[in-house]
C-alpha positions as CSV (number, residue, x, y, z in Angstrom):
1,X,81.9,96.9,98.5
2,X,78.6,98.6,98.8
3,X,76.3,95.7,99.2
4,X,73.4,96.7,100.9
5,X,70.4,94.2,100.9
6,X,67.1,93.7,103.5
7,X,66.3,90.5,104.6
8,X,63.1,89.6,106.5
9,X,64.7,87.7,109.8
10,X,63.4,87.7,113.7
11,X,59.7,88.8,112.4
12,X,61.1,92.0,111.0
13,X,62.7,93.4,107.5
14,X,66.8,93.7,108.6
15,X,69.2,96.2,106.9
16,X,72.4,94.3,106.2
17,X,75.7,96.0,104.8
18,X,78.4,94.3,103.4
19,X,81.7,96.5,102.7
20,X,85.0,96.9,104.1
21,X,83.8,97.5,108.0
22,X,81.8,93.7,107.4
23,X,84.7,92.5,106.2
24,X,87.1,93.4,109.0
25,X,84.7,92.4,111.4
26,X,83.8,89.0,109.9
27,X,88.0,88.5,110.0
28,X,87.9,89.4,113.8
29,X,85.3,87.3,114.9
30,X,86.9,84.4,112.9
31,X,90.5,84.7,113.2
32,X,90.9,84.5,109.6
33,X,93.2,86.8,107.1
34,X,92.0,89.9,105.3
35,X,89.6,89.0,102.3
36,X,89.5,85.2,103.1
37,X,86.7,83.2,104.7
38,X,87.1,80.5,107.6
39,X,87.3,76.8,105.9
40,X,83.8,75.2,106.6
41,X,84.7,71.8,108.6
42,X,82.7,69.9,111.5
43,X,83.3,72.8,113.8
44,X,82.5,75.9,111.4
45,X,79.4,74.6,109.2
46,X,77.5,76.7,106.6
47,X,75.0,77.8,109.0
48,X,77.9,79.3,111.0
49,X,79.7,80.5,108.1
50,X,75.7,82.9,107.0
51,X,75.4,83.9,111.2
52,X,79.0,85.2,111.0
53,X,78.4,87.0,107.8
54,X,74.9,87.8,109.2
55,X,76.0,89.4,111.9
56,X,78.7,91.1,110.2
57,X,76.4,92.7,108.1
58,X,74.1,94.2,110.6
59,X,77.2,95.4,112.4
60,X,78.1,97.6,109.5
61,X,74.7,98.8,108.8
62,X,74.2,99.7,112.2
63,X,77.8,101.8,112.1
64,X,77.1,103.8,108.8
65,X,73.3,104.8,109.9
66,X,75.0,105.8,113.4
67,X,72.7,103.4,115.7
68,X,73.7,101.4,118.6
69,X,74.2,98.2,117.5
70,X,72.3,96.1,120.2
71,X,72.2,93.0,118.4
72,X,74.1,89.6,119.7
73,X,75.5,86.7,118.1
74,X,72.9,84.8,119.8
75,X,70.2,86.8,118.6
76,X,71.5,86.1,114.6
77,X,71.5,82.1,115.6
78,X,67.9,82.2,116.4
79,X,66.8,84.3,113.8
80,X,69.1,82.3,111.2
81,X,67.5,79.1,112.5
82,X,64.4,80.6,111.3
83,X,65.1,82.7,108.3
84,X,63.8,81.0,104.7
85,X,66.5,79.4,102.3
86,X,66.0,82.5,99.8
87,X,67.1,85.0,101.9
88,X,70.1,82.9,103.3
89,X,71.1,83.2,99.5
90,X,70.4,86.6,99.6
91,X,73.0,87.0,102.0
92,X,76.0,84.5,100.4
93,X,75.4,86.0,97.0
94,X,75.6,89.6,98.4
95,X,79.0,88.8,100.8
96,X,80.4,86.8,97.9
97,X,80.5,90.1,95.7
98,X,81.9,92.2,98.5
99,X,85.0,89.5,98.4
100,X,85.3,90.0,94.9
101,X,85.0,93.9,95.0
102,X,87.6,93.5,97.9
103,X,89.9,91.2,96.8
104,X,90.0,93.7,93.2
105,X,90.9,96.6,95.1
106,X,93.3,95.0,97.1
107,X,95.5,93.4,93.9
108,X,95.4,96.9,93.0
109,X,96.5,98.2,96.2
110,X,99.3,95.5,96.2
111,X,100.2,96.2,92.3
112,X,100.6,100.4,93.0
113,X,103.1,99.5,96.2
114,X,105.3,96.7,94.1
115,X,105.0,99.1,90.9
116,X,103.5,96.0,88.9
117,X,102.9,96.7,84.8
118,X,99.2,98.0,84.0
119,X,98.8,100.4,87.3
120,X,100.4,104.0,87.4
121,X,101.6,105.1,90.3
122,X,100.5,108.7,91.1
């Protein structure tokens, strides 16, 4: 999970990162499970679902270049509101290939502890 794009949002070219740290965080603000996503409904609509991955993202960039992240879920609502339909797919595609890189490693993490065919145990 190493998925580091730029997206143009709020006037200015964004770093987001989307790994293991986006991951967590993205289950914290939502209450959801490790590697799953929060079901989209009439409360939690697609353009919650991209702030909350948004936001995520920038939250892990900001951790592994060692700045103070000074950015607020509010700020990601207006910016989303504004940001162009090709970079919100920017975004999906790049968090939907850190599920699947996560959601790989952990099977294997889960096949090494049950001792599952196909993975050695060291």
């Amino acid at each position: 999970m190493n998925g580091l794009i730029e997206i143009t949002m709020g006037g200015e070219v964004r770093t987001l990162k989307f790994g293991n740290y986006a991951l967590m965080s993205y289950n914290v603000l939502t209450a959801t499970n490790a590697g799953e996503t929060k079901q989209l409904d009439i409360d939690y609509q697609m353009i919650d679902f991209v702030r909350d991955i948004t936001y995520c993202g920038l939250k892990n960039y900001y951790k592994i270049s060692k700045r103070t992240f000074d950015v607020s879920l509010d700020d990601v609502t207006n910016w989303i509101d504004d940001m162009d339909l090709s970079n919100i797919q920017i975004v999906i595609d790049a968090w939907t290939k850190s599920l699947e890189s996560s959601q790989y490693i952990q099977n294997g993490f889960k096949a090494m502890s049950s001792g599952e065919e196909g993975i050695k145990k060291k």
